[in-house]
N, C-alpha and C positions, 0 to 999 in steps of 0.2 A: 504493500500500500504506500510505504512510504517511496518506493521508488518510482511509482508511478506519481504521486506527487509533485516530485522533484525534477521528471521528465518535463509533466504540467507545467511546473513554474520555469523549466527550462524553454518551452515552447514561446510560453506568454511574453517571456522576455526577448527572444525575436522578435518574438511578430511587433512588440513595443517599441523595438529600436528599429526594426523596417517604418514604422510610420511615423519615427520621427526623421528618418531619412529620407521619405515621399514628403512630407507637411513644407521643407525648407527647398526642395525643388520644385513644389505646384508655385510657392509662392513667389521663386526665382524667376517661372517661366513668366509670370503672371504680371509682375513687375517689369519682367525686359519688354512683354507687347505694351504694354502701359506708356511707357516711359516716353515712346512717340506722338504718345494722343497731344501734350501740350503744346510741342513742336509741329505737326502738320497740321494743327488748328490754326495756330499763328501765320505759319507760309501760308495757307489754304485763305484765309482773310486779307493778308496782305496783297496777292493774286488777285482774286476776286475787285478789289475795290482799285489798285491798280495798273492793272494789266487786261482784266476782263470782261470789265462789263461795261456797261453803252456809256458810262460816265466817265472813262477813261481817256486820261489828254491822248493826244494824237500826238505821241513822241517814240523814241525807243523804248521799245521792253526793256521790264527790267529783269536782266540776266541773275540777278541774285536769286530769284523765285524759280527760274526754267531748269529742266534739267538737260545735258548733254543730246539726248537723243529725242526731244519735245518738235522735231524740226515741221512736222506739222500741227498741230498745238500753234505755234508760232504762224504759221501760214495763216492758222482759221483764225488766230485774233487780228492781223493784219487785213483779210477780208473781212471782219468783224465791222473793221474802226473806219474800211471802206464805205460800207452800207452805211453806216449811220451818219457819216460824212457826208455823202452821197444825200440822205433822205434831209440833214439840214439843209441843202443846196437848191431841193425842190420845192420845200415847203418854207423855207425862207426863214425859218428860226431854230435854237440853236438849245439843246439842253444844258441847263448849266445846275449842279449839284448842289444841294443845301446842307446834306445828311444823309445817313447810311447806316442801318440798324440790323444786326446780322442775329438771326432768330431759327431755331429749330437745326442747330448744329448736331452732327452725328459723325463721331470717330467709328472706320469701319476696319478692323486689322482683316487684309483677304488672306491669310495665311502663307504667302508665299515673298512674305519681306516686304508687298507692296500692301497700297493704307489707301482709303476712301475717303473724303470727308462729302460729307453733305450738307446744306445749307438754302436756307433763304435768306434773302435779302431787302429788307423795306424803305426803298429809297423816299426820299422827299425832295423836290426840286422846281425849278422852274425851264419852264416850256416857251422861249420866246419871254414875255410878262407874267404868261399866266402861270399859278401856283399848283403843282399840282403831284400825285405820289405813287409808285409803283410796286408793287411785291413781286418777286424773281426766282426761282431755284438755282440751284446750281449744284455741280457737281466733278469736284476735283480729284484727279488719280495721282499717288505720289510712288518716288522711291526714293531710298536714302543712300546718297551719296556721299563721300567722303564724309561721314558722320552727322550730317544735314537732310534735312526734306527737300526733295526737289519735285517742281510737277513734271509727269511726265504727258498727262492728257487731261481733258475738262469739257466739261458740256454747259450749256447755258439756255435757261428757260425766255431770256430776254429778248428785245429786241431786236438787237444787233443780229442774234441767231436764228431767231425765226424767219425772216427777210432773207437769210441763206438754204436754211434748210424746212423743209415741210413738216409739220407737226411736231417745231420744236416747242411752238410755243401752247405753254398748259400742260407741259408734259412735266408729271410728277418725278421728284430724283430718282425712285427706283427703276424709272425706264430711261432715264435719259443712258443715251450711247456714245460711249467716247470709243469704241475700241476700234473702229476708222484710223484715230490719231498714233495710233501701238506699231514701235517698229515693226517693217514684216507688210503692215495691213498697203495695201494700193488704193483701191478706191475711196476718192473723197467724194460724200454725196450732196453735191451741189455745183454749180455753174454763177461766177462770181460776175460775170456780166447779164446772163439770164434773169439772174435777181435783181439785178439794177432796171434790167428794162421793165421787170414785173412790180419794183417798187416807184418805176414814174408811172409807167401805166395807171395803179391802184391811185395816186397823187394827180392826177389829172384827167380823173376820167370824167366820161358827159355826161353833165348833172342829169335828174331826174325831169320826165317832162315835166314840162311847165319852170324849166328854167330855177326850180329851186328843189334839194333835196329832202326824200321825205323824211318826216319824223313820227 
């Protein structure tokens, strides 16, 4: 009896020091995907406000946010900052930003070293004179490079991106697609001059009979 007791308490003592050997590596593991939520929330907002979306000056990107192989990423905000160039040129007035309110943020670890973030954004601004305010999704794809967040792809519910691509706009973050922008991928789905002609078109079309539009 007593030896089987003592097997007992030899066993228990395993299995005790096995789980205190698991408890310090779940929390290891747990901490290391952790450790990037603060860091690619930060680039992912910094990105967003500006590099990406329809309020952004029309200057160089900024290289500190992109990462190495973003080389389309980069194309689509360039045609981004076209379109919206483009639509003040037609309608004669110019957005000029107030504020920028970043809401419904989500750190997403995809398991393979690359990170998600998701986000809306609720701009306030004016329109020409008029006052007036936007909500926006978006959705950034990151990887870490030389111990840094860099984006590597991104999609956008706004308008800059809608006037490029068809059903971008209203489309909630879990659909939005960037994987077009992913080294490797070829086709970009849009035509940067077909949206130009489609967005004077829409900008000067022939009003409604009778000379005035309905309501």
């Amino acid at each position: 009896m007593k030896k089987l007791l003592l097997i007992g308490g030899g066993l228990a003592l395993v299995a005790l020091a096995a789980a205190f050997c698991i408890v310090p590596y779940m929390s290891f593991a747990k901490s290391e995907k952790s450790q990037w939520k603060e860091p690619c929330l930060k680039t992912a907002r910094n990105f967003v406000l500006n590099d990406f979306c329809d309020f952004a000056e029309d200057k160089e990107l900024s290289t500190t946010n992109l990462s190495k192989g973003s080389k389309k990423l980069q194309q689509f905000i360039k045609d981004k900052r076209a379109m919206n160039s483009y639509r003040c040129e037609v309608v004669g007035r110019k957005y000029v930003l107030e504020k920028a309110i970043f809401e419904d943020e989500k750190f997403i670890d995809n398991g393979d070293g690359t990170y998600d973030v998701t986000m809306s954004v609720d701009f306030s601004f004016y329109d020409g004179k008029e006052h007036a305010s936007v909500n926006y999704p978006y959705k950034v794809h990151l990887v870490i490079e030389e111990g840094v967040p860099k984006v590597l792809a991104a999609m956008a519910g706004d308008s800059g991106a809608s006037w490029l691509i068809d059903g971008a706009y209203g489309n909630t973050t879990d659909k939005m697609d960037y994987s077009w922008q992913l080294p490797g991928k070829k086709n970009v789905p849009y035509d940067l001059e077909k949206s130009r002609k489609e967005l004077k078109a829409d900008h000067v079309a022939t009003p409604w009979p009778g000379g005035k539009e309905e309501v």
